[in-house]
N, C-alpha and C positions, 0 to 999 in steps of 0.2 A: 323535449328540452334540448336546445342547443346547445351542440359540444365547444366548452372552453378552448381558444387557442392564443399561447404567447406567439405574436408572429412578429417578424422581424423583416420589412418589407428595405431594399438598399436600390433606392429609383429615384433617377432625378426629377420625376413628373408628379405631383400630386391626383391628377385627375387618374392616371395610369394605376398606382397605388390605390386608390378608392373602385377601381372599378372591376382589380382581382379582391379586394378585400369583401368587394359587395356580392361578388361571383360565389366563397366561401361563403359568405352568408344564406346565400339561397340556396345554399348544399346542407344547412344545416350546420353551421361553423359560428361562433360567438368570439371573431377574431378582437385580442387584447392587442393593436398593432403599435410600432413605432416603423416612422420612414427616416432613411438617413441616407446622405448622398455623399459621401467623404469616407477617405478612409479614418480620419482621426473620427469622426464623428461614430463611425462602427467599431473604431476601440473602445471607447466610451460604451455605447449600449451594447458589447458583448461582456464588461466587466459592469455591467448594472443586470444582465440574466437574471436568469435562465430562459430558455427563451425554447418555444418546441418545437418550431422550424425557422425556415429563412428563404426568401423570394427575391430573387437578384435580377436587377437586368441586365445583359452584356456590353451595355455600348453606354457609357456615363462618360459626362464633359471631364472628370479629374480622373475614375479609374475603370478599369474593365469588370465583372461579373467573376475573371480568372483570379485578376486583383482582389477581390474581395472572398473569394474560395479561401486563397490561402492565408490572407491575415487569421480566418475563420478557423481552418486549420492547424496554425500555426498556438491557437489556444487548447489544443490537443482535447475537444469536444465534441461529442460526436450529436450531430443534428442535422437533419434533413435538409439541403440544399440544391433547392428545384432554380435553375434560370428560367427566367422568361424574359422573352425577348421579341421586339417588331419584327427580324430580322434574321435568322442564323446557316450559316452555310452549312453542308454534311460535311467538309472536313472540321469545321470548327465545332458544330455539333459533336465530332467524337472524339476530338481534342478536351472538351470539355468532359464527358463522360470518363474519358479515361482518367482526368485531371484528380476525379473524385466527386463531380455533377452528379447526384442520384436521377437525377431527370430535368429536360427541358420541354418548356412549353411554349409554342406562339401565343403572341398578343392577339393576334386574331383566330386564335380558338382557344379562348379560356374555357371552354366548357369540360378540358381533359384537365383543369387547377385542382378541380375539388379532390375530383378520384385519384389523382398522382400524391397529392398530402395526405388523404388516408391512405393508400398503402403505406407512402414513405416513414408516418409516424407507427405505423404497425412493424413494419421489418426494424424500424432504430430500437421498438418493445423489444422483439424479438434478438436484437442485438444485445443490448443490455441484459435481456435476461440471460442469451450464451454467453454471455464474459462474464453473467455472479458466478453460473453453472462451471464454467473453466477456472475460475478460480477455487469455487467449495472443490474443482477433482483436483487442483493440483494441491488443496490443502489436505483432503484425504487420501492422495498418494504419498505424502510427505507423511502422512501418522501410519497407514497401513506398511509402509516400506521399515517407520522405527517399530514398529510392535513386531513386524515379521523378525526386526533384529532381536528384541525383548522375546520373540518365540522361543526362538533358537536357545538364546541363553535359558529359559526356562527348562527346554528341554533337558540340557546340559543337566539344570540345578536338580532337575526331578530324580538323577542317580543320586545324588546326595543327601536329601531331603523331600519326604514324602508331603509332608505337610505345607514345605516352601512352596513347592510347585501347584499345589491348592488353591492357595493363598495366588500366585502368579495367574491362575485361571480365572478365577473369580475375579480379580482386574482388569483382566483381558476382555472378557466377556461384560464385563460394564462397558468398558470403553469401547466395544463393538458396538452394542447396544445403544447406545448413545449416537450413532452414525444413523444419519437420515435417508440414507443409500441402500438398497438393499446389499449386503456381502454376506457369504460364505465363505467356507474351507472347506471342500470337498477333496473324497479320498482319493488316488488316481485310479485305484484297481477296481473299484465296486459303486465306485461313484456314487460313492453315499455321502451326505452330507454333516460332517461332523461339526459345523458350528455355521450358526446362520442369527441373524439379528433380529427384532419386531419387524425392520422394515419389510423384510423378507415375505410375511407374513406367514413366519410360521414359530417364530418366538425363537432362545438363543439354542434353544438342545433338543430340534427336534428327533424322534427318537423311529429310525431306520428310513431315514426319508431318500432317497434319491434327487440330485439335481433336476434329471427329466421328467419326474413326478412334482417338484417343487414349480417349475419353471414351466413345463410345457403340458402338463396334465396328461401324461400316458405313462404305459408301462413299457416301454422301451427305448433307450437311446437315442437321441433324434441324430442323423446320417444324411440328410439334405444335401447336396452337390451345392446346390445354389445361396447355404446356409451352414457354414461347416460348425460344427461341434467345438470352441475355442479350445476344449481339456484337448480332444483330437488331435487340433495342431501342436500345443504345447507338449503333447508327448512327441512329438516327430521332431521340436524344436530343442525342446527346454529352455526355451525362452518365453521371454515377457511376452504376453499374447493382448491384443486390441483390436477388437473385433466387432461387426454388427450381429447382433444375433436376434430373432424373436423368440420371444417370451408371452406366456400368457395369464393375464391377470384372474382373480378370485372366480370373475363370473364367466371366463373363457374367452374373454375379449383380447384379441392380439396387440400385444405394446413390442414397439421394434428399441431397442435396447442397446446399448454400446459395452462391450463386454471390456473392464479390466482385469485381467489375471499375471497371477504373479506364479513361478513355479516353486515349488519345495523339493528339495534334492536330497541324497541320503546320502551318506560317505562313499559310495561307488559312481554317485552321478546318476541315478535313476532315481524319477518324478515317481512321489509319493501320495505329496497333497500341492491340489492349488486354491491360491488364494485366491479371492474377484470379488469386484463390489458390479453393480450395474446402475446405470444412468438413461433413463428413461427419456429416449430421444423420438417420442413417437412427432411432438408439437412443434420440434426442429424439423422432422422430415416432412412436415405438414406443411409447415410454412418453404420448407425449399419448394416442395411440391406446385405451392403457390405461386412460388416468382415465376418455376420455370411455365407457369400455366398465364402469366404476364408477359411475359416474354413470348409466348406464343400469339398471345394477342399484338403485342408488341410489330412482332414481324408479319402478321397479317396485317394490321393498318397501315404497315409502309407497302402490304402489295396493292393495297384499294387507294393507299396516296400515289403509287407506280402507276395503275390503270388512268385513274383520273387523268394523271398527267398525258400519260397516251393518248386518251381519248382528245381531250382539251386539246393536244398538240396538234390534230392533225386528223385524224381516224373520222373526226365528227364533220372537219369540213369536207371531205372525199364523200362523207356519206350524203351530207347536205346536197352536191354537186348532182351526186346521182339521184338522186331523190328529186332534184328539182327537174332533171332529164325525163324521168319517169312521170311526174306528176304533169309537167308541162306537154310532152308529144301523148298522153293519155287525155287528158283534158281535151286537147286539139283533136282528136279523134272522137271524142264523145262529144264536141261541140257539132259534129256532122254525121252522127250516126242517129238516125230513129230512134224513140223508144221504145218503139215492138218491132228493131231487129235481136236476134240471138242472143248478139253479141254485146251487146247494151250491158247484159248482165256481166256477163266477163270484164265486160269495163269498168264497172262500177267496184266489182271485185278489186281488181288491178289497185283501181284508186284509194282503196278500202284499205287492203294491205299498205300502199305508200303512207297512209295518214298511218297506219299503225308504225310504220316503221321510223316516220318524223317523234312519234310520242317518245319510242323506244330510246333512239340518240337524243331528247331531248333529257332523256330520265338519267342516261348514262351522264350528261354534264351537269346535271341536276348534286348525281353524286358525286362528283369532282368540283362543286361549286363553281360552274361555270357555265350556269344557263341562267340567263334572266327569265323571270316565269313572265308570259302574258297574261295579268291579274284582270279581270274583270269583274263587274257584278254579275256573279251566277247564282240559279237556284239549287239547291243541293238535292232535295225532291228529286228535280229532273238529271241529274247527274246521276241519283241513285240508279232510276230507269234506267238512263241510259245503259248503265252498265250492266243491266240485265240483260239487252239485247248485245251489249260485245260480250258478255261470258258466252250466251247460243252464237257470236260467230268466232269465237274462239274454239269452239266446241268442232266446230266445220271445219275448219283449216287445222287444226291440227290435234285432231280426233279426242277432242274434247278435253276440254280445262275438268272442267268436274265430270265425276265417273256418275252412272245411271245411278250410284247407291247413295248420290247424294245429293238432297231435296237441298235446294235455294229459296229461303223465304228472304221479306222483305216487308218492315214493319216503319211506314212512314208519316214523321210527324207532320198534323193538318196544318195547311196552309204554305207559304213560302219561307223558306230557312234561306236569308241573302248572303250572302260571302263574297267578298273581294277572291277571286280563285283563277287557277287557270283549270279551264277542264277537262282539258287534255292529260294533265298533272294528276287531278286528282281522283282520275280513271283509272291513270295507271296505277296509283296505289292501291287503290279498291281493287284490281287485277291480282298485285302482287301478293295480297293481304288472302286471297283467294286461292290462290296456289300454296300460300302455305299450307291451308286449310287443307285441301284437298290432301295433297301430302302424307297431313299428320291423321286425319282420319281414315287410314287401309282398309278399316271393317264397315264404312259407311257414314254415314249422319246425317244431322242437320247443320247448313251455314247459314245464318243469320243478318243480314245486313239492317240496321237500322237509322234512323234521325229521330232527332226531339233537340228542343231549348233548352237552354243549359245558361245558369247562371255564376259565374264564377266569383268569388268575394275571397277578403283577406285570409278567411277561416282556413277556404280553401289549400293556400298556398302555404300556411304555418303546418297545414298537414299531410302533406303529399310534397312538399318542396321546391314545387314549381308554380308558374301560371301567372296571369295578371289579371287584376278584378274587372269584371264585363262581362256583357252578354254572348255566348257561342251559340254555335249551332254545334253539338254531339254528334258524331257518325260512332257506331257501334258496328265492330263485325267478331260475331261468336260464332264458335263452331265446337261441339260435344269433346275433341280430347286437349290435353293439356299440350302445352304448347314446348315442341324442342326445336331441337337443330333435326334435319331431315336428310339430311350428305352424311356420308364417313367422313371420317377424315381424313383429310389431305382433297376433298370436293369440295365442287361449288366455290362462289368466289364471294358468298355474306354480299355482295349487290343487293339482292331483294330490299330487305328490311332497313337496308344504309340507304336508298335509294330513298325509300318509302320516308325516311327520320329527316332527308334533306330537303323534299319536298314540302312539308309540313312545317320546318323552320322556315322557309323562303316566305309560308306565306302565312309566317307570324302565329303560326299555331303550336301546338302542342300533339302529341303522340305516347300515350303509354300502354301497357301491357298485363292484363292478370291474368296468371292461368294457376291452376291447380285440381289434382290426380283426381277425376271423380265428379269432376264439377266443368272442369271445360275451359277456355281460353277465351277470353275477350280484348280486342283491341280500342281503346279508346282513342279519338280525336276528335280535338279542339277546335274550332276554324272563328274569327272574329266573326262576330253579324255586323251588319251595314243595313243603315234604308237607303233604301234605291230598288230601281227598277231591271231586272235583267235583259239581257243584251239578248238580241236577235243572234243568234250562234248558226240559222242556217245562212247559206253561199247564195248570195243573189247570182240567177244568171247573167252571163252577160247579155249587155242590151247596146243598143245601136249607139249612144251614147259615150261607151267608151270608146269608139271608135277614133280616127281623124287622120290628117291628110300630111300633119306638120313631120321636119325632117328629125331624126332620132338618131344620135349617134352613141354606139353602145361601145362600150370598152370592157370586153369579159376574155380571160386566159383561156376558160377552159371550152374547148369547141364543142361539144354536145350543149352545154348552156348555153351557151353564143348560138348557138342554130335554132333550139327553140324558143327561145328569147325574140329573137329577128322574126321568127316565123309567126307567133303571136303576135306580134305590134302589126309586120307586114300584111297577115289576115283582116284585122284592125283599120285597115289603111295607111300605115302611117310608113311611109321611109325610111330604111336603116341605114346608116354606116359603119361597119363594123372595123374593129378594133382591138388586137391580141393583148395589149400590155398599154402600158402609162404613156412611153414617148409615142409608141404609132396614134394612142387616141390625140395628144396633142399636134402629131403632124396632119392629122384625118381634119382636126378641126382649122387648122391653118389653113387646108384646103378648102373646105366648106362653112369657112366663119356663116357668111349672112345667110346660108340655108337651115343651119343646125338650132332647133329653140331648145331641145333641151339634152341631156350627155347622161349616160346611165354609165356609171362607175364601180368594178367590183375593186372595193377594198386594196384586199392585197393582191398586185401581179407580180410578175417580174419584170424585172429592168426598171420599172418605176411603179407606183403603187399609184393606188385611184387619189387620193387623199393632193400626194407630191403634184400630179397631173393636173388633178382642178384646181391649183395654188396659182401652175404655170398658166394655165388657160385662161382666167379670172385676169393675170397681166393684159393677156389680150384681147379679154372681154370683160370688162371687171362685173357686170351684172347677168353674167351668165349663169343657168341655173343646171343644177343637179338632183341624180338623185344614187346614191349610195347604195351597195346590195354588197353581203358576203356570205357564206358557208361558214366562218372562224365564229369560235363563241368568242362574247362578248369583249373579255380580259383580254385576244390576244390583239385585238386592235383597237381597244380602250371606246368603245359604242359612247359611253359616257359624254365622252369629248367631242366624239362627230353630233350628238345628239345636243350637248350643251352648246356649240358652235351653230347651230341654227342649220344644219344640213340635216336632209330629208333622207330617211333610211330605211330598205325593207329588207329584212333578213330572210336567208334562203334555209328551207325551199319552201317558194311563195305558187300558191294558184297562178296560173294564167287571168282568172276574174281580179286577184287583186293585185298583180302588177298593172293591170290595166286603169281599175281605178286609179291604181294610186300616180298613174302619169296622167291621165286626164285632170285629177284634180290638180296636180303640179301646172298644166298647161296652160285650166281654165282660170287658176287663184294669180 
């Protein structure tokens, strides 16, 4: 059943508004919303309440998200107040925070909307319930501090009247009894417990009971360093004492406990009895425990938002660079080496690792959401294979992914399973998914990989909370133990399976997880099926064809790319002129206008960019042709725009076989 929610959404967008309220929907939320974009308008629907949260955005035409905090505020109510926002800076981010924000969320990842409203309406529980709790202790400090006065005088009355003082006890001990706290009066010298209430659980007079036998279940004082004794203190004080203590419940179970005690003093000033109620603070420190295990998470997703950005900035196009260096002077050496010399194999190697270490950076922006995947029609069948032969060459290079004790089967469904995929992608997560395994089972086992058809329907989704009705292809990967974390803490950087959940989003799919103790760990994933035919995945050699005689003027920064770039084309036949940055390509072709038919441009250089360069060039040739090549992902020089503007683009790092094609078909179309 979907959980009821009063939501109170303050956004000037309708579509925006519907499309977090649809988000809580598919989390399992039955949001009851109103949207308002004014502030009269939010006075209005906060005095028509009660309302169980509230979703603001920060940038509205009349007021700010900060604006709308404090009108919110300013009704002295206490309610979840999550921003969301297209937009927010880290300083304004913790402006907001400190303002009284319980959390902000981007518009473009609502997928952290659901999980930030169920905590935030669990901790406003838990708020509320500490303020009934702070009020019932300061109402039964206020009655325990006048009975302690009523004691006093009692005792007084008890020289004068045997019977009064009876009569005074027999009051006392009701109106003890009547407190839903447990409290005592214990002796100071014998620590016996001379008055104790039901809640106590041990009725109002029990008879030679000690505190540490009432509370802690032993026969001796508890003396803990880490846990003082409050009566302890209060004899060293004689003072009011407030303290955490544990205590242990009927069936030996530990409750951590907040100790009130009052002292009783005798006409010289020595503690005789004290008095104490206790307040059972196990569900408070449960839930502190909680935040601060939020908060942990918290600061780990700003290190994997930190890395991402690292990588994105810069890290991926150096590696691209070199990678293209490696795969291109490797390639040109294997295009003139035998296949039964030595070294052929060593080559192949070489090349083998380069692809692996393109999958690698490609995984790394994958988790920074800064890789476009290359989706194709593939078959999953043959993807599984594949990945049977990279676990035995993983196993070579870096003395094996899985250990001897543990058997790799593989159970695949007949026929062809089509998926739009990249399969480079979706090897690596079969990898990662692999390693955990191994990991988690120390003693041996079995790992599992599977396929079959799967069909998903409404049912589906009303009972697991995710997914869209249609036909998948299932990948299963089981393996005998339950599935943990496999780092201490403060290891490892959570990559793996972040990597593994961004891949799987990209390509429209689904990823979830069952494991439990005794039974084993299953990884489910979803992937769309497609008709169609899959693609030819291996590398055609090159053939004379790509060849040609025409002049090629390259414009690349970095000089180990520029050298084997030139060195390919020039093998090729064709004429280079080379070019370090934007203005030299432009001065290069001023020199050689009617020789040059086509200009290969890397993106981003310095002093002028490829983009600024062919704008100028185009003046002086307006039908001159290009073709576009960079290291950067995608976002940081918007691929979108070179791609929507009709310019031709290969992204590095590319074979020697396909920069080739892809100038010949530039040259011959």
């Amino acid at each position: 059943m979907a959980n009821s929610l009063r939501l109170l959404i303050i956004e000037g967008k309708d579509d925006d508004a519907l499309l977090e309220v649809e988000e809580l929907r598919e989390w399992g939320f039955d949001p009851d919303f109103q949207r308002v974009d004014t502030a009269e308008d939010l006075e209005v629907a906060l005095q028509a309440g009660p309302w169980d949260a509230i979703l603001a955005d920060d940038n509205m035409p009349s007021f700010t998200g900060l604006d709308a905090l404090r009108i919110v505020r300013s009704h002295e109510i206490d309610i979840p107040f999550v921003l969301v926002s297209g937009m927010i800076g880290e300083e304004r981010a913790v402006e907001a925070m400190k303002s009284g924000v319980n959390d902000y969320i981007m518009k473009g990842n609502l997928a952290r909307l659901a999980p930030a409203i169920e905590r935030e309406l669990r901790e406003a529980t838990v708020r509320r319930e500490r303020r009934q709790a702070l009020d019932s202790s300061a109402q039964l400090e206020q009655k325990v501090a006048e009975r302690t006065a009523a004691l006093s005088a009692e005792i007084e009355e008890r020289k004068r009247a045997e019977k009064t003082v009876q009569q005074q006890r027999q009051f006392l001990e009701k109106t003890i009894e009547s407190l839903t706290h447990p409290f005592y009066v214990i002796d100071a010298h014998d620590r016996t417990i001379l008055l104790a209430n039901s809640a106590s659980g041990f009725g109002v007079t029990p008879s030679e009971t000690t505190c540490y036998a009432l509370t802690h279940k032993q026969d001796q004082p508890c003396n803990g360093a880490s846990c003082p004794c409050p009566l302890d203190i209060m004899k060293k004080t004689r003072e009011r004492v407030t303290a955490e203590h544990s205590h242990y419940d009927s069936d030996g179970n530990p409750r951590c406990c907040e100790i009130h005690g009052y002292p009783v003093l005798d006409d010289a000033g020595n503690l005789v009895q004290m008095i104490a109620y206790t307040l059972d603070i196990s569900e408070r420190k449960r839930a502190e425990a909680e935040r601060k295990k939020l908060e942990e998470q918290l600061h780990h997703a700003q290190k994997m938002e930190a890395l991402g950005t690292l990588v994105g900035g810069g890290i991926a196009h150096d590696f691209n660079n070199i990678l293209t260096a490696i795969i291109g002077f490797g390639s040109l050496i294997q295009m003139d080496t035998d296949k039964a010399d030595p070294r052929a194999h060593h080559l192949d190697e070489i090349l083998r690792a380069a692809d692996r270490a393109v999958n690698l950076t490609r995984s790394l922006l994958t988790f920074g959401r800064k890789q476009m995947i290359e989706a194709r029609p593939v078959n999953l069948n043959g993807v599984i294979r594949d990945v049977n032969e990279i676990i035995r060459d993983v196993e070579k290079m870096l003395t094996r992914l899985l250990r001897e004790d543990i058997e790799l089967k593989t159970s695949l469904a007949e026929g062809n399973l089509m998926v739009m995929a990249d399969r480079g992608q979706i090897q690596q997560v079969l990898m990662d998914l692999a390693t955990n395994a191994r990991d988690a089972m120390q003693g041996g086992g079995t790992l599992t990989i599977g396929t079959m058809a799967f069909e998903m329907d409404e049912a589906f989704d009303k009972t697991y909370g995710y997914g869209k009705a249609g036909e998948y292809a299932l990948i299963m990967v089981s393996y005998s133990e339950p599935f943990s974390t496999t780092k201490e803490v403060g290891k490892g950087t959570g990559l793996g399976l972040s990597a593994c959940y961004g891949i799987i989003k990209q390509h429209r799919g689904y990823i979830d997880c069952y494991s439990e103790p005794g039974r084993g760990t299953t990884f489910r994933i979803y992937l769309p099926r497609i008709d169609a035919v899959e693609e030819e995945a291996k590398s055609v050699p090159p053939a004379p064809s790509l060849g040609g005689n025409e002049t090629i003027l390259l414009a690349e920064d970095d000089a180990q790319v520029r050298i084997v770039t030139r060195m390919t084309l020039e093998t090729f036949g064709y004429e280079v002129i080379e070019a370090a940055n934007g203005k030299e390509a432009i001065a290069r072709f001023m020199e050689h206008e009617d020789e040059i038919k086509l200009i290969i441009l890397n993106v981003i250089m310095p002093k002028m960019n490829g983009k600024d360069a062919y704008d100028e060039i185009r003046k002086l040739r307006p039908g001159a042709m290009a073709l576009f090549t960079s290291g950067y992902p995608a976002d940081v020089f918007h691929q979108e725009d070179v791609v929507e503007n009709g310019f031709h683009f290969i992204a590095k790092p590319s074979t020697p076989t396909d920069l080739l094609r892809k100038v010949r078909g530039l040259l011959d179309g």
